[in-house]
Residue frames as a rotation matrix with the C-alpha (Angstrom) as fourth column:
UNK 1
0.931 0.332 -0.154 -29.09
0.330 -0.578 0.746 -36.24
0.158 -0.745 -0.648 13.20
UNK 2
0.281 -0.948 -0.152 -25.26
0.796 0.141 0.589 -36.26
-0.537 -0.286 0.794 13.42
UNK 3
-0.395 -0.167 0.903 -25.06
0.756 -0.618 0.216 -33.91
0.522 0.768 0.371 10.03
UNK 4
0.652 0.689 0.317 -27.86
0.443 -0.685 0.578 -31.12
0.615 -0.236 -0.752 12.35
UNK 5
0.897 -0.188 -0.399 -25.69
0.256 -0.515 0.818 -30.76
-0.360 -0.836 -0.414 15.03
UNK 6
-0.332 -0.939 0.092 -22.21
0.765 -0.211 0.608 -30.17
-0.552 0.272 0.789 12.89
UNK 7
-0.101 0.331 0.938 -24.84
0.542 -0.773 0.331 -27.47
0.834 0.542 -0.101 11.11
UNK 8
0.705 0.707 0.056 -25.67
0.418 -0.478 0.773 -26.23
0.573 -0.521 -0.632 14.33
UNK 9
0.162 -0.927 -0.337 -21.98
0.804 -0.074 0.590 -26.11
-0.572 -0.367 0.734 15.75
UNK 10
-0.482 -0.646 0.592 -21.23
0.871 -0.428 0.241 -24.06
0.098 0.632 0.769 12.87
UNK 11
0.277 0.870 0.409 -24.12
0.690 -0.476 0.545 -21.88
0.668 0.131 -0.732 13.33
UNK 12
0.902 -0.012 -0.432 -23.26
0.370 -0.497 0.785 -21.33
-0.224 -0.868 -0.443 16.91
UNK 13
-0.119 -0.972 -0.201 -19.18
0.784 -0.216 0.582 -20.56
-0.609 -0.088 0.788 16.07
UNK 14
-0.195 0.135 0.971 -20.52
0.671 -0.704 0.232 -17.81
0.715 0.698 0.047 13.12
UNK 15
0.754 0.626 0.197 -22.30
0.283 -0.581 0.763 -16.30
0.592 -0.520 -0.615 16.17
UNK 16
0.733 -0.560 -0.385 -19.90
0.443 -0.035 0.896 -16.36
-0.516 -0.827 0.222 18.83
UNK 17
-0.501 -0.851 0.158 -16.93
0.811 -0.398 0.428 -14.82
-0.301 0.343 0.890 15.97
UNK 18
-0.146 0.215 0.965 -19.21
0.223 -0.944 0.244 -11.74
0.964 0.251 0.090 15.17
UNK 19
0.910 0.213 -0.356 -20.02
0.395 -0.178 0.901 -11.80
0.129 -0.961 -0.246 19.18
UNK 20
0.361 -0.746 -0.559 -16.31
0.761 -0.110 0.639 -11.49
-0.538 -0.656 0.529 19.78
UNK 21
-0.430 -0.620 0.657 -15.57
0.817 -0.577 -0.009 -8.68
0.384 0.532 0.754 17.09
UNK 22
0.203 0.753 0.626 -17.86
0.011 -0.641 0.768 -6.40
0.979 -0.149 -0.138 19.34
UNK 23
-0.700 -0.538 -0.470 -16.77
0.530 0.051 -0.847 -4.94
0.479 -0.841 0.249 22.19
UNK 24
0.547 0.729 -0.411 -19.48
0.683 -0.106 0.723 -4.22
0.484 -0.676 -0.556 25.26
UNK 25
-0.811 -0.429 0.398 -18.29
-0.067 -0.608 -0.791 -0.76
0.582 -0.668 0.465 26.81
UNK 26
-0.033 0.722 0.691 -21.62
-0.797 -0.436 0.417 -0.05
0.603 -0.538 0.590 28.52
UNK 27
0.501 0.445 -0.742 -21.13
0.016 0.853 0.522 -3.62
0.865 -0.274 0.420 30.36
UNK 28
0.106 -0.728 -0.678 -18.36
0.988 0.001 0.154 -1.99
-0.111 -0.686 0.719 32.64
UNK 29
0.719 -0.363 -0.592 -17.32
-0.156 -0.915 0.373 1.86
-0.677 -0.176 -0.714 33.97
UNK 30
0.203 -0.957 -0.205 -13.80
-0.289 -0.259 0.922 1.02
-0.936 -0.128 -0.329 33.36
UNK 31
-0.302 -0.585 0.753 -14.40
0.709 0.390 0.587 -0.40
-0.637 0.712 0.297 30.10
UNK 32
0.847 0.479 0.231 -16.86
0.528 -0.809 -0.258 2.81
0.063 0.340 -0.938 28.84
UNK 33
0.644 -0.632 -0.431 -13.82
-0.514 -0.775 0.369 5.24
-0.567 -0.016 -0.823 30.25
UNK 34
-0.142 -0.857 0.495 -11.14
-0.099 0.510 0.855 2.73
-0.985 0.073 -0.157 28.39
UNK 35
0.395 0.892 0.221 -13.35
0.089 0.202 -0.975 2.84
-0.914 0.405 0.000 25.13
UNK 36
0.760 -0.448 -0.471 -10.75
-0.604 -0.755 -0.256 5.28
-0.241 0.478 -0.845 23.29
UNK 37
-0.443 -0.803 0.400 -7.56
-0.813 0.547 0.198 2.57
-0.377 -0.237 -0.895 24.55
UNK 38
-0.356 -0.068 0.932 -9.31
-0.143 0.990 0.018 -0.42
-0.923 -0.127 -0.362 23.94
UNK 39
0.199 0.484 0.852 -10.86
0.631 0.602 -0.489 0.15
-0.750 0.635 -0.186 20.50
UNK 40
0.912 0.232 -0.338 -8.94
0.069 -0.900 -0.430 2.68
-0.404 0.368 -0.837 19.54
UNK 41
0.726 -0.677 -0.124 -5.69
0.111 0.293 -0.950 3.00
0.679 0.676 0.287 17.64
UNK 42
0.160 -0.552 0.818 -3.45
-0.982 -0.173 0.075 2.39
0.100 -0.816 -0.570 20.62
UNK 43
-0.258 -0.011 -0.966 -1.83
0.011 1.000 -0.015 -0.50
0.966 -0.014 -0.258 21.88
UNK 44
0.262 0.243 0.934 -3.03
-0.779 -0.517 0.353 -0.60
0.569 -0.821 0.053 25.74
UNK 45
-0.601 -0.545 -0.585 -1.56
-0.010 0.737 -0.676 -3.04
0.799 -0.400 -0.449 28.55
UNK 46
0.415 0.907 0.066 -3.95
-0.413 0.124 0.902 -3.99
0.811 -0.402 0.426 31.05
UNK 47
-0.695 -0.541 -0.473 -2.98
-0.015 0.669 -0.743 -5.10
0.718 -0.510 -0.473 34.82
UNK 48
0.376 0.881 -0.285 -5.52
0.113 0.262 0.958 -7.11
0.920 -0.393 -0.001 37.17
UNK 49
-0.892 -0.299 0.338 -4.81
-0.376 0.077 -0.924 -6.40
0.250 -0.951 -0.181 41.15
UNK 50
0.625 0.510 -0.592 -6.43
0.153 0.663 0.732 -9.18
0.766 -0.548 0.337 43.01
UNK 51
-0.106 -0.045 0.993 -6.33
-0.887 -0.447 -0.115 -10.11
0.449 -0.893 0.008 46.67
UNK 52
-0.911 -0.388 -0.141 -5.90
-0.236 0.770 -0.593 -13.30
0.339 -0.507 -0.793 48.69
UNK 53
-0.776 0.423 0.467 -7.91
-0.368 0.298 -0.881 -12.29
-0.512 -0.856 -0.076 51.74
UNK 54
-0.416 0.889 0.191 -11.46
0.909 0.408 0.080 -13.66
-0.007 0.207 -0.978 52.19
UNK 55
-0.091 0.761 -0.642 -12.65
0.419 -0.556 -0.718 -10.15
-0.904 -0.334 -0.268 52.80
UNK 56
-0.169 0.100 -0.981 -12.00
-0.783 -0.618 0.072 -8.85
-0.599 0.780 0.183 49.19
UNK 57
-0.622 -0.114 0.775 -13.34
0.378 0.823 0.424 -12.21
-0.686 0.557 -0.468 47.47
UNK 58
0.310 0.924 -0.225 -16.41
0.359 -0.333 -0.872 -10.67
-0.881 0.189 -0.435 45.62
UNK 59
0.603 -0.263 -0.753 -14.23
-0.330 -0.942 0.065 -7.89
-0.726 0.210 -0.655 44.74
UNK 60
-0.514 -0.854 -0.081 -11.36
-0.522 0.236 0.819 -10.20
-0.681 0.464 -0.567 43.33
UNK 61
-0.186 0.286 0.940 -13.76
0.563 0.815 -0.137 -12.37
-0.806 0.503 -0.312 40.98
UNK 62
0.716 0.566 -0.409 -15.33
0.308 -0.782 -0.542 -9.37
-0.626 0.262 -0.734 39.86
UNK 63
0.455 -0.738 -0.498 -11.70
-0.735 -0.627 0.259 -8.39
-0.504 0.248 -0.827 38.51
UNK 64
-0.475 -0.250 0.844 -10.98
0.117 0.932 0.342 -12.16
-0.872 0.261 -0.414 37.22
UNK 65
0.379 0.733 0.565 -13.70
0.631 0.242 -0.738 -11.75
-0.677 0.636 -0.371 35.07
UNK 66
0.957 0.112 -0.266 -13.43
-0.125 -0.670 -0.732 -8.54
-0.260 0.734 -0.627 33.68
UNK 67
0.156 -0.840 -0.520 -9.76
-0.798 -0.417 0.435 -8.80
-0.582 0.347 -0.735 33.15
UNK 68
-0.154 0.285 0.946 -10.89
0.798 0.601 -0.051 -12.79
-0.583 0.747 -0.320 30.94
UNK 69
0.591 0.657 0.467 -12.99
0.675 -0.087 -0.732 -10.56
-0.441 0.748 -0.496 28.81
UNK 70
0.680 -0.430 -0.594 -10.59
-0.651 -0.726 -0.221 -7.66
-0.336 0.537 -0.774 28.27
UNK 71
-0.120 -0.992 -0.037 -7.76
-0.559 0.037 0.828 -9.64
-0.821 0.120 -0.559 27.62
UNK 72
0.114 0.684 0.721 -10.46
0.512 0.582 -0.632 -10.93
-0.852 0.441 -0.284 24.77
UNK 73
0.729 0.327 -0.602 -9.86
-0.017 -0.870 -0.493 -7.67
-0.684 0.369 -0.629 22.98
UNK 74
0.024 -0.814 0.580 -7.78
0.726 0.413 0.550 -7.53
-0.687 0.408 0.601 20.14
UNK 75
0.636 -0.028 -0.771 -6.33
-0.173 -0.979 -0.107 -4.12
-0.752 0.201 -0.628 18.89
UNK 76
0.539 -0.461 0.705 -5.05
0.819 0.484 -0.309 -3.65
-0.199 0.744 0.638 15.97
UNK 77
0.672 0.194 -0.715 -2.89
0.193 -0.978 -0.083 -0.47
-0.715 -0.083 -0.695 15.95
UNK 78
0.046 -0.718 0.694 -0.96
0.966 -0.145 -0.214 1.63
0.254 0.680 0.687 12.90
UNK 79
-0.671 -0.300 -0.678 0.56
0.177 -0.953 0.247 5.04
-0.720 0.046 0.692 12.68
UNK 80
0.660 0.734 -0.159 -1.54
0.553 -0.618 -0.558 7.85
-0.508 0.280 -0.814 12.28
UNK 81
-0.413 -0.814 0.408 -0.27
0.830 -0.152 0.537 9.75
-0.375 0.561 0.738 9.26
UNK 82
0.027 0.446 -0.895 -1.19
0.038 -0.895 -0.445 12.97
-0.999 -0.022 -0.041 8.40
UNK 83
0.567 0.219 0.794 -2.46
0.611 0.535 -0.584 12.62
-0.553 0.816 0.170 4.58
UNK 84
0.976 -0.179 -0.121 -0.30
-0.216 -0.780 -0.588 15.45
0.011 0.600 -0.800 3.36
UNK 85
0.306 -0.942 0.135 2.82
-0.858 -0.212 0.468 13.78
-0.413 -0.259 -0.873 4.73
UNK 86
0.070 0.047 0.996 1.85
-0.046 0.998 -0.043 10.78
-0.997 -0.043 0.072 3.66
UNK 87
0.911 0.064 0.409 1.24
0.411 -0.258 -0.875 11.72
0.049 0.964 -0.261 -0.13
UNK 88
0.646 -0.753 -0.122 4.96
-0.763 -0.636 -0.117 13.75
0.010 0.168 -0.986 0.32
UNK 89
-0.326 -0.655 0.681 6.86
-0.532 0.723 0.440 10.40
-0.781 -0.219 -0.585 1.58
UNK 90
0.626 0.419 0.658 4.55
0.358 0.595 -0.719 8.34
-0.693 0.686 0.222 -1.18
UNK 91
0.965 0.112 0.236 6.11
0.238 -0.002 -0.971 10.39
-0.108 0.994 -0.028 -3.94
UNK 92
0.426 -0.780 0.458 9.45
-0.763 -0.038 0.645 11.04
-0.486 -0.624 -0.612 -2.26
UNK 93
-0.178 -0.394 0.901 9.82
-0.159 0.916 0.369 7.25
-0.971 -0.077 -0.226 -3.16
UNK 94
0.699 0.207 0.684 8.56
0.631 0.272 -0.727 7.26
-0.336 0.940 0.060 -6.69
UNK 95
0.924 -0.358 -0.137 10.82
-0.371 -0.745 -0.555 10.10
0.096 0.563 -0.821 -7.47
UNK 96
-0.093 -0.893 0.440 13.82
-0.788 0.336 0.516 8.04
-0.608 -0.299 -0.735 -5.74
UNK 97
0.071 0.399 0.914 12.32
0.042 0.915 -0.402 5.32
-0.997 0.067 0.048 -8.06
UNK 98
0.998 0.053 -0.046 12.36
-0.028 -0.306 -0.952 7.08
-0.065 0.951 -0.304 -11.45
UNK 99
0.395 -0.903 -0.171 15.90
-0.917 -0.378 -0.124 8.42
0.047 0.206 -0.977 -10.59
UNK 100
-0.023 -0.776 0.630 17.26
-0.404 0.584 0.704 4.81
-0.914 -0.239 -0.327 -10.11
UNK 101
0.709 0.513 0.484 15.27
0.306 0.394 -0.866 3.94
-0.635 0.763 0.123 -13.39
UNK 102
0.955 -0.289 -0.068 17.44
-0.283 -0.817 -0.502 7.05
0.089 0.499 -0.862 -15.05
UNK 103
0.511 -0.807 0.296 20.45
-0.715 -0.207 0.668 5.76
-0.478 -0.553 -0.683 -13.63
UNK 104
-0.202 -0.355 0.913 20.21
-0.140 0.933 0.332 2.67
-0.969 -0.060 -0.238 -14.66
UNK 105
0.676 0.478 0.561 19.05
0.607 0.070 -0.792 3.92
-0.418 0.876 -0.242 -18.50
UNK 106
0.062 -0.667 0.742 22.59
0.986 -0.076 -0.151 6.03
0.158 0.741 0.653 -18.59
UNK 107
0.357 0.427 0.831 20.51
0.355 -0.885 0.302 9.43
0.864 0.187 -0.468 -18.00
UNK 108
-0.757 -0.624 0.195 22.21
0.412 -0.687 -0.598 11.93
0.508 -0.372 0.777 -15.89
UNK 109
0.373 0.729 0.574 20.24
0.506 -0.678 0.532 13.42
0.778 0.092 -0.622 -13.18
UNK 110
0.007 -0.476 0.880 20.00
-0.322 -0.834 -0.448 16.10
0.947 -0.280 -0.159 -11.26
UNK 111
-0.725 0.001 -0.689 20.65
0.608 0.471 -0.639 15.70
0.324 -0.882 -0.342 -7.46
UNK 112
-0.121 0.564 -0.817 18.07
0.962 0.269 0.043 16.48
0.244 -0.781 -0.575 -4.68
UNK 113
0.132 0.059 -0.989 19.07
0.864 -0.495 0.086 19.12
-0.485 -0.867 -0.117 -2.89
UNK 114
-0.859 -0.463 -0.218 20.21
0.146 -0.631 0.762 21.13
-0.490 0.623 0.610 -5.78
UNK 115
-0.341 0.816 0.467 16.32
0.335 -0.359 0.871 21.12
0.878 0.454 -0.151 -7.26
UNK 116
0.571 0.585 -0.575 14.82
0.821 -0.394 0.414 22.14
0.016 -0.709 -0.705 -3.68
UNK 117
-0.397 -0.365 -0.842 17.49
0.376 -0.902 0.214 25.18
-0.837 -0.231 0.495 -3.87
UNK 118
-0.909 -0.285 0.303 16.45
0.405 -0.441 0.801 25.72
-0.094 0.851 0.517 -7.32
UNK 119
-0.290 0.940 0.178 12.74
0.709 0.086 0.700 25.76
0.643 0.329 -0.692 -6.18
UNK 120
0.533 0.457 -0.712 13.37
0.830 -0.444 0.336 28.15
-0.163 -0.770 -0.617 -3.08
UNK 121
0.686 -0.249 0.684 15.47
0.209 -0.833 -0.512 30.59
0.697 0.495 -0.519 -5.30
UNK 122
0.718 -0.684 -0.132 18.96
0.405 0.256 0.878 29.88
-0.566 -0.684 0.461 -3.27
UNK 123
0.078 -0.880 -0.469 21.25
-0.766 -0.354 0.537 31.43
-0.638 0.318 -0.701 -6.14
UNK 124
-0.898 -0.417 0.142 20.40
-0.139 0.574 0.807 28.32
-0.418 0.705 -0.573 -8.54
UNK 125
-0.343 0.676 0.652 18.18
0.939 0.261 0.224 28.67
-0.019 0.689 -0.724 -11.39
UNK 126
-0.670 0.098 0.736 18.39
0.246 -0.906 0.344 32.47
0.701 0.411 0.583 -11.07
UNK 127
-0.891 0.355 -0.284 15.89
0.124 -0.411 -0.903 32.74
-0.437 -0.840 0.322 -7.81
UNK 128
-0.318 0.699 0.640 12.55
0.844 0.516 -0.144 31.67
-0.431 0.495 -0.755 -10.25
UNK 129
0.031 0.572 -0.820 12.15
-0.531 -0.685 -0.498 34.61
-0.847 0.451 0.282 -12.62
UNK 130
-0.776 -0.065 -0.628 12.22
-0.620 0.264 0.739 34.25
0.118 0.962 -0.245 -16.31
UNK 131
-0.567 0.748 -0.345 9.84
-0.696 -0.212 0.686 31.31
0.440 0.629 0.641 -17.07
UNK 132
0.395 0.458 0.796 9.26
-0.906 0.336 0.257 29.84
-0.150 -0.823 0.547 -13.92
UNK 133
0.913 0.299 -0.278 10.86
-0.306 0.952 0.020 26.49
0.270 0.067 0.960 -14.52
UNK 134
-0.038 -0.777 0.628 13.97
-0.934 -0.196 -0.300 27.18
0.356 -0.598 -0.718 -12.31
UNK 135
-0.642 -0.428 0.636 15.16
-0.705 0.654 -0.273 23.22
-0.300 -0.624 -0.722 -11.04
UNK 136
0.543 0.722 0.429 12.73
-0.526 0.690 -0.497 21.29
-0.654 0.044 0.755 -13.17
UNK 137
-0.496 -0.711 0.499 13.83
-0.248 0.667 0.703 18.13
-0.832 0.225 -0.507 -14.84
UNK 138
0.242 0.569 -0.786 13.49
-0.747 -0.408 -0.526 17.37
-0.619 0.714 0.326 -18.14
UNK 139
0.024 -0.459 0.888 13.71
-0.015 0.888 0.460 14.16
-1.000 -0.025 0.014 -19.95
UNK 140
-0.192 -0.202 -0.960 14.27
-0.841 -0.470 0.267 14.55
-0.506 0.859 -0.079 -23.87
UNK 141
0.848 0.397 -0.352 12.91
-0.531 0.635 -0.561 11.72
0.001 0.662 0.749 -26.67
UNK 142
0.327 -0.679 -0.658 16.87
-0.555 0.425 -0.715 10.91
0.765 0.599 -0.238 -27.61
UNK 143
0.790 0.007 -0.613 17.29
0.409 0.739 0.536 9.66
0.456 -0.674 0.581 -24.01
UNK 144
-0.583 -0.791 0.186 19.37
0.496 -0.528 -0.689 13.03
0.643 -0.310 0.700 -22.76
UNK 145
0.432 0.307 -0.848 18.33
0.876 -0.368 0.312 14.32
-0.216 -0.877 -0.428 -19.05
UNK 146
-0.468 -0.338 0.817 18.23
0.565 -0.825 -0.017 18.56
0.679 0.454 0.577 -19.27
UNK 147
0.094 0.557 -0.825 17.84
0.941 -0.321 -0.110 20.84
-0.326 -0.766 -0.555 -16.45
UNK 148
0.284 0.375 0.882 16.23
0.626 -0.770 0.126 23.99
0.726 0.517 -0.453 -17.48
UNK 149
-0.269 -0.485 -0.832 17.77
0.963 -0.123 -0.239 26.62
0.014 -0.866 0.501 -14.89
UNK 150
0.657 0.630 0.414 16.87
0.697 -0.717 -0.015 29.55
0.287 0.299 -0.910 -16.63
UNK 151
0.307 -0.512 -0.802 20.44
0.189 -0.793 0.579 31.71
-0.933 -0.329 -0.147 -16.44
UNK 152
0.712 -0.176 -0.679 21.38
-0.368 -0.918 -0.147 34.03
-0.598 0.355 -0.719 -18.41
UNK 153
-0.031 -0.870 -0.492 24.26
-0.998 -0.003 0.069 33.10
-0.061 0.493 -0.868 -21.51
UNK 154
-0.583 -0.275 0.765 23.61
-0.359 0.931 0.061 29.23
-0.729 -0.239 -0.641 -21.31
């Protein structure tokens, strides 16, 4: 009999950890309106006013309780990224990653700011006529870095 009830303990603690990943708005107003804050990507701070007297006892359990169970809740929040910025900062870093690769293989590259003028036609790489590959980097078999600019006499 000893072996049933350490199955049944366990039984009851499976239950009671999927009980607590569920959160009961409809058991409270204030948790239904709070629904967004409390299970939502936010972190949210919660404060109980209670009351001494005897006339607001009811009132003050009532708030004991509910502020036990919220304070049950357990938010996990992260930053909301917008997937286009995210994918720009993602490769942002691989490209700072290649270039440290290049650096560290000898290879000359180009700086930064000097391919984003060449890509918005700033007066390097000719303002993208000719064959469109104004500020693109080029890595070569022999293990020489070439930046195609596309001016005239070069």
């Amino acid at each position: 009999r000893p072996h049933r009830r350490g199955q049944q303990s366990e039984a009851s603690k499976s239950k009671k950890s999927k009980k607590a990943d569920f959160i009961p708005y409809r058991d409270s107003v204030l948790t239904w309106l709070l629904r967004e804050n409390l299970g939502g990507n936010s972190k949210t701070a919660m404060i109980a006013a209670i009351s001494p007297a005897d006339i607001n006892y009811d009132e003050t359990l009532s708030t004991l309780r509910y502020a036990d169970r919220a304070k049950q809740i357990v938010c996990k929040a992260v930053v909301n990224e917008d997937a286009n910025a995210k994918l720009i900062r993602e490769l942002k870093e691989e490209i700072q990653k290649l270039r440290e690769l290049l650096k560290a293989e000898g290879i000359e590259v180009q700086e930064e700011d000097e391919c984003v003028k060449a890509e918005k036609g700033d007066g390097v790489g000719g303002g993208g006529g000719g064959n469109g590959n104004a500020g693109t980097e080029t890595v070569n078999g022999g293990g020489d870095a070439t930046v195609n600019e596309d001016e005239p006499g070069e």
